[in-house]
C-alpha positions as CSV (number, residue, x, y, z in Angstrom):
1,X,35.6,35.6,-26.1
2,X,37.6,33.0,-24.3
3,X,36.6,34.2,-21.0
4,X,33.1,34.4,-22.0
5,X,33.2,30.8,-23.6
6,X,34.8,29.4,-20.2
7,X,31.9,31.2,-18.3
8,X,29.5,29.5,-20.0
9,X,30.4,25.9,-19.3
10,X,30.6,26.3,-16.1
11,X,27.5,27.7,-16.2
12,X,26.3,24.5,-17.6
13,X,28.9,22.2,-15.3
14,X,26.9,24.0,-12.5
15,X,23.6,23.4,-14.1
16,X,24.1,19.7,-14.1
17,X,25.5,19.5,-11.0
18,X,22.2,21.0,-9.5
19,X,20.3,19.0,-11.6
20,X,21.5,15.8,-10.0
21,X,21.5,16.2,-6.6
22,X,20.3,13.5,-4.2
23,X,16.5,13.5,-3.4
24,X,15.4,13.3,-0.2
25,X,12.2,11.3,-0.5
26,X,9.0,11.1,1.8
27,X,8.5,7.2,1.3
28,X,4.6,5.5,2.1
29,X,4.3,1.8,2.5
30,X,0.8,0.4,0.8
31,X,0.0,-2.8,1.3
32,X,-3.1,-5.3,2.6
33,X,-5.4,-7.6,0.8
34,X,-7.1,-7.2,-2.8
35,X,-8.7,-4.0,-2.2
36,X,-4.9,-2.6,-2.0
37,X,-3.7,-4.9,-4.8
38,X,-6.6,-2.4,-6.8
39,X,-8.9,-3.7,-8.9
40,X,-10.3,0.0,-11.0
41,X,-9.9,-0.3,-14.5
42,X,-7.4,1.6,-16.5
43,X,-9.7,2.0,-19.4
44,X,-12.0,3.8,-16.8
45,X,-9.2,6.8,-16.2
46,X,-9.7,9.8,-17.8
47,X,-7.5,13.4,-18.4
48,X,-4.9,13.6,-15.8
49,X,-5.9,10.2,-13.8
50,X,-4.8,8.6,-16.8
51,X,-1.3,10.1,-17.4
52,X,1.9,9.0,-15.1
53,X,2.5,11.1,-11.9
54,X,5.4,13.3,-13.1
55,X,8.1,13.2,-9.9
56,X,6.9,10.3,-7.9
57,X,8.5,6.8,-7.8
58,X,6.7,3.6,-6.8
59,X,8.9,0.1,-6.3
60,X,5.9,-2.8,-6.8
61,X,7.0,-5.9,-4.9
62,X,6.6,-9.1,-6.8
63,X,3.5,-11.6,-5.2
64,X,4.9,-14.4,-3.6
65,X,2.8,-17.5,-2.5
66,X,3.6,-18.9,1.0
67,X,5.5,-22.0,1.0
68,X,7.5,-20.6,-2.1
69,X,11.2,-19.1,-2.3
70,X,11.2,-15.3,-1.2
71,X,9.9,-13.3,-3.9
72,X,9.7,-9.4,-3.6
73,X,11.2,-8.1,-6.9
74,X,10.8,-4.9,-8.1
75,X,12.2,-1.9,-10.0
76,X,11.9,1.6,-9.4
77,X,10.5,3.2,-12.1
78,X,7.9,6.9,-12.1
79,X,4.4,6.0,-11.4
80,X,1.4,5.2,-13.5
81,X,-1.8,3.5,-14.3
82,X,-1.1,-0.1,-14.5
83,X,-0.1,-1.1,-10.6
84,X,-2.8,-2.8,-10.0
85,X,-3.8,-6.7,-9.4
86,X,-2.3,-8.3,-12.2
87,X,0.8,-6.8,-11.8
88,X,4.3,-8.9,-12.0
89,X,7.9,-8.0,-12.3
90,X,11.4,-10.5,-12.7
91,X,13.1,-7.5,-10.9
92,X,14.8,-6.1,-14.1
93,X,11.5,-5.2,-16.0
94,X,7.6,-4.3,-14.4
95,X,4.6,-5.6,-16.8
96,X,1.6,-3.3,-16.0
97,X,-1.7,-4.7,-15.7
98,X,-5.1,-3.0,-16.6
99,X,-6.0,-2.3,-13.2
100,X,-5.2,0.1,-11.2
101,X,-5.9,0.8,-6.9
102,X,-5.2,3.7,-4.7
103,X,-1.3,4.5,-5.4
104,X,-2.6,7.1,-8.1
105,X,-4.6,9.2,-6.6
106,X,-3.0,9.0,-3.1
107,X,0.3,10.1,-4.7
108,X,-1.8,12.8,-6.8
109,X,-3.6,14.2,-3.5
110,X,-0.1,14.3,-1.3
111,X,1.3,16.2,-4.5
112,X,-1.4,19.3,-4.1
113,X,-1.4,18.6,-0.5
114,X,2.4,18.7,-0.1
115,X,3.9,20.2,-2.9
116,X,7.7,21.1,-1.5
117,X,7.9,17.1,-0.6
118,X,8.9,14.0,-2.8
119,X,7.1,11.0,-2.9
120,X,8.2,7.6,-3.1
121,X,5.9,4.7,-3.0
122,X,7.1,1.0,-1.6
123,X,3.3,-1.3,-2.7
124,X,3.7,-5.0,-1.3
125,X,-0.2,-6.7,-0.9
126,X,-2.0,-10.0,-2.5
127,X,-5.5,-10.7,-2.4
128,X,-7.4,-12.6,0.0
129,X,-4.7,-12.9,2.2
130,X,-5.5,-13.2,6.6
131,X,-3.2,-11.3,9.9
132,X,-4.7,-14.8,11.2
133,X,-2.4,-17.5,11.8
134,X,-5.5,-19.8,12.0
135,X,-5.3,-22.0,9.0
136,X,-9.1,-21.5,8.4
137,X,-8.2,-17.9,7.7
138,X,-5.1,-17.8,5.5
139,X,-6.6,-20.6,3.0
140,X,-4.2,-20.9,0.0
141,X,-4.3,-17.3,-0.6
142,X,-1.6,-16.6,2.2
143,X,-0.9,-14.9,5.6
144,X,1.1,-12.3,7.3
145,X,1.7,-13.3,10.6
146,X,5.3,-14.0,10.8
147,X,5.2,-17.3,13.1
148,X,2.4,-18.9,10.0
149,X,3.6,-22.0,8.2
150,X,2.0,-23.2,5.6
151,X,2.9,-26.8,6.7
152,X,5.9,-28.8,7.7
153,X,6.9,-29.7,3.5
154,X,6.9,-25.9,2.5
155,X,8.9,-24.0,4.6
156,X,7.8,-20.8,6.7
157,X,8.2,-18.1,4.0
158,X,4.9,-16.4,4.2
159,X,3.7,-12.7,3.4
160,X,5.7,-10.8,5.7
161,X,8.5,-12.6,4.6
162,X,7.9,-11.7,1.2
163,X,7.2,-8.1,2.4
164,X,10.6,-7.5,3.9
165,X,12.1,-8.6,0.9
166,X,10.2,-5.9,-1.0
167,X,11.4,-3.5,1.1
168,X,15.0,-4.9,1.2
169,X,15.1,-4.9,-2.5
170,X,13.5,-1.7,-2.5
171,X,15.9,0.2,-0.1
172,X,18.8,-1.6,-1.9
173,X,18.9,0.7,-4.7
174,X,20.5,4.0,-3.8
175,X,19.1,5.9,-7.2
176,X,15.6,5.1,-7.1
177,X,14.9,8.2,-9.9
178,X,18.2,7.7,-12.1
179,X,20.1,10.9,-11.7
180,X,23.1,9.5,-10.8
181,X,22.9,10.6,-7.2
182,X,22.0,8.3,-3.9
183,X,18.6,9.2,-3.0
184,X,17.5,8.9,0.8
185,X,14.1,7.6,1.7
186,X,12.5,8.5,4.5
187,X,9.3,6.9,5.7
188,X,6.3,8.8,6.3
189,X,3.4,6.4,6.5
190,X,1.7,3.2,6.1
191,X,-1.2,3.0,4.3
192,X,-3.1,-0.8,5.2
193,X,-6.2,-2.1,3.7
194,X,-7.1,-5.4,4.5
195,X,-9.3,-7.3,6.9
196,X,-11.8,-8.8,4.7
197,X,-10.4,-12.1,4.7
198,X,-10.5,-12.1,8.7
199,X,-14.0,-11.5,8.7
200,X,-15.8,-14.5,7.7
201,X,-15.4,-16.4,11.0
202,X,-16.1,-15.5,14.2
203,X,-13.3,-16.6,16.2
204,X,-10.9,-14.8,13.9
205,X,-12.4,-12.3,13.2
206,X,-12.7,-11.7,17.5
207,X,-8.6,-11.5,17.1
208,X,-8.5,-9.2,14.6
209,X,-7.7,-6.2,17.1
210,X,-4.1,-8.0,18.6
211,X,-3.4,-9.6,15.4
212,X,-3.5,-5.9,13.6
213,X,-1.4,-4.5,16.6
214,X,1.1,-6.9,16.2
215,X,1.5,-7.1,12.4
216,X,1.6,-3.0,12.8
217,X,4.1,-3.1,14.8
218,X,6.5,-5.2,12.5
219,X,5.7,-3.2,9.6
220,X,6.5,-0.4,12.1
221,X,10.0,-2.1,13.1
222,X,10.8,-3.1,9.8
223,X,10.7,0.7,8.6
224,X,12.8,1.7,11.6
225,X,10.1,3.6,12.6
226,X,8.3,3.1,15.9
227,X,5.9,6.3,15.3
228,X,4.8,6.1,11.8
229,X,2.0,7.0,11.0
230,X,-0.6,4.2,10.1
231,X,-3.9,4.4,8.2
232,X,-6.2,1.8,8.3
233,X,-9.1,1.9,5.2
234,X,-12.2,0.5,7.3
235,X,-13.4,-2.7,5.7
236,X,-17.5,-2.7,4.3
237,X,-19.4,-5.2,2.5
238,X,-21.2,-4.9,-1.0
239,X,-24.4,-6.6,0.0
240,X,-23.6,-9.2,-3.0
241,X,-23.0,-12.9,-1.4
242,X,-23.3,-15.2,-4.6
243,X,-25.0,-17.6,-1.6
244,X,-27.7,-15.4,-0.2
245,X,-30.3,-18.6,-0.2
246,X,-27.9,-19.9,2.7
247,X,-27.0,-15.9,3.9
248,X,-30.3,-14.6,4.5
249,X,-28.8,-11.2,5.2
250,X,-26.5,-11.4,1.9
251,X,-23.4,-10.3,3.4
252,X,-20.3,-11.3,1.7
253,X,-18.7,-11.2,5.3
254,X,-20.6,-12.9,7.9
255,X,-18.1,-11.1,11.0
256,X,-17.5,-8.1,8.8
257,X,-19.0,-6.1,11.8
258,X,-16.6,-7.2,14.1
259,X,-13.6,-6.8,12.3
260,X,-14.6,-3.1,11.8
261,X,-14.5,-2.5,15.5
262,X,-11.7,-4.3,15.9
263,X,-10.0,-1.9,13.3
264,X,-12.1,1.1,15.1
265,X,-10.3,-0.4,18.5
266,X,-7.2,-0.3,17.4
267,X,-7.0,3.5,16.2
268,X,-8.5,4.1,19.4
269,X,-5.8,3.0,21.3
270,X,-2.9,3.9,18.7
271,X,-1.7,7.8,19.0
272,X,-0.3,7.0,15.8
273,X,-3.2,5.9,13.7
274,X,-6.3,6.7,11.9
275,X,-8.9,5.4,10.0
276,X,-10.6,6.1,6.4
277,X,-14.5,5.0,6.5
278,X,-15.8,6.5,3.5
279,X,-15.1,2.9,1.6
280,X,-19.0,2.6,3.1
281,X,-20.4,4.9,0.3
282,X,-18.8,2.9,-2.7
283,X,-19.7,0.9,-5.0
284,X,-18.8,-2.5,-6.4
285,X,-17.3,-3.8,-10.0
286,X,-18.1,-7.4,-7.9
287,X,-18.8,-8.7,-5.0
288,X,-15.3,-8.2,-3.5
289,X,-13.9,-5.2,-5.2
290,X,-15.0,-1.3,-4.9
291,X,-15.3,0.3,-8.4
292,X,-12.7,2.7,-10.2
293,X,-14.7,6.1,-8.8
294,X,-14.0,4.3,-5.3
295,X,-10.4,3.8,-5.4
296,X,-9.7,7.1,-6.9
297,X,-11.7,8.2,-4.0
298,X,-10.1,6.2,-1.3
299,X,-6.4,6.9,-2.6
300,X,-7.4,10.7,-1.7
301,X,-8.4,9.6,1.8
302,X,-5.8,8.0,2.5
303,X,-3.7,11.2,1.5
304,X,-5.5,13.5,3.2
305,X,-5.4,11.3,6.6
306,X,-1.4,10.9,6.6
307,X,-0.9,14.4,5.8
308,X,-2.9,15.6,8.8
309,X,-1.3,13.2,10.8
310,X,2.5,14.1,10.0
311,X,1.6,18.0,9.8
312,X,-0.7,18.0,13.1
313,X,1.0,15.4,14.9
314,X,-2.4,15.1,16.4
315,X,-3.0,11.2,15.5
316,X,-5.6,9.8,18.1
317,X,-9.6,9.1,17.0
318,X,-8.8,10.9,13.1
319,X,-11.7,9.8,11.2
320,X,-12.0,10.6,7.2
């Protein structure tokens, strides 16, 4: 009986040790403008869209304003509904919102798609924010090119200042999933939806292509990963400009056009990049912001476009 009851604990010694070994994680960036920050309604979720994705961890970066003390806190905690715009965290304790964007589904969809992998999810984006440095562009809402300063009071902090310190805070913890063991994260790809607020002049809109190539390649860089994978979400336009008497055509976007080709351009010219374009087919809770259907549909895209991309290793001109 002795040598049976020693058996059995370290059975269950062995049990917990196996339980807590470090996870290697396949970690995707998020990040962009409003239609990243999500703006589907919770309420709208139904069955299993509406229940936490079991196994995959998401750090949400605090919004930061430019001008303002680095911001970026977060905590990592499982995923579900609630990520979207509205969201805030003090670093020790995430308040969901009631909106949700792509994270669920996109982590859903890699799941089926890649079901021996773990998924970790680093979201960093604020609406209405420019890649412009032209003032014009970036507005009060904020920009992420690095050399922008709000003015000469303020300071330089901007949005990919407040980025990095996501990602810094984010990388920081060595348990993201709180078994006790260091976790490694390994990046896999970033996911970028942005652009709208480039497109409504011409001029800026005309840069969009360099300014995307460069801001890319820091998000790249900051990952310590030249080749990562990058998926663009094509911008559209709902058709909806509250001033249609002055817009005869009624676009909300005047350039919209041309920032599409310039996001077009780039994936043309970036072995490591694709682009999503079926945000043409969906509709609109407002004039700025696809419905819940369409982000639960674009979160897939997204998925299925990085997982080609890391399996094929075939990158160039990948449409979806």
């Amino acid at each position: 009986m002795r040598t049976c009851s020693v058996s059995v604990t370290a059975i269950v010694v062995l049990m917990c040790v196996a339980q807590s070994e470090a996870t290697d994680y396949k970690l995707y960036y998020l990040g962009g403008q409003s239609n990243m920050d999500g703006f589907g309604y919770v309420k709208d979720l139904q069955g299993q869209d509406a229940e936490p994705v079991k196994g995959v961890m998401i750090f949400h970066g605090n919004q930061g304003l430019d001008g303002k003390p680095v911001d970026g806190r977060g905590i990592w905690t499982e995923l579900k509904p609630g990520n979207g715009a509205g969201f805030t965290s003090d670093g020790k304790e995430n308040k969901l919102s009631d909106r949700f964007g792509v994270e669920l589904s996109f982590a859903r969809k890699l799941q089926e798609l890649d079901p021996d992998s773990q998924i970790a999810l680093i979201k960093y984006s604020r609406g209405g924010t420019s890649i412009s440095a032209a003032a014009d562009a970036a507005k009060t809402f904020g920009c992420w090119e690095p050399d922008f300063h709000l003015n000469q009071f303020d300071g330089n902090v901007n949005q990919y200042d407040h980025f990095l310190a996501t990602v810094r805070n984010a990388f920081a913890a060595r348990d993201i999933d709180g078994d006790g063991e260091a976790d490694t994260l390994n990046p896999a790809g970033i996911i970028w939806m942005q652009g709208e607020s480039d497109a409504g002049n011409e001029d800026i809109a005309r840069r969009y292509e360099a300014n995307l190539k460069r801001l890319m390649g820091l998000i790249r860089a900051a990952l310590r990963e030249d080749d990562i994978p990058v998926v663009i979400g094509r911008i559209s336009d709902s058709g909806k400009d509250d001033y249609e008497q002055a817009n005869a055509n009624g676009k909300v976007w005047d350039f919209g056009d041309v920032v599409r080709q310039a996001q077009a351009d780039f994936v043309g010219k970036d072995e490591n990049a694709a682009i999503v374009i079926s945000t043409d087919e969906y509709g609109y809770s407002d004039p700025w912001h696809y419905d819940s259907i369409g982000y639960l549909d674009l979160g897939q895209k997204f998925a299925e476009a990085v997982h080609t991309m890391n399996s094929t290793r075939r990158f160039r001109n990948i449409t979806f």
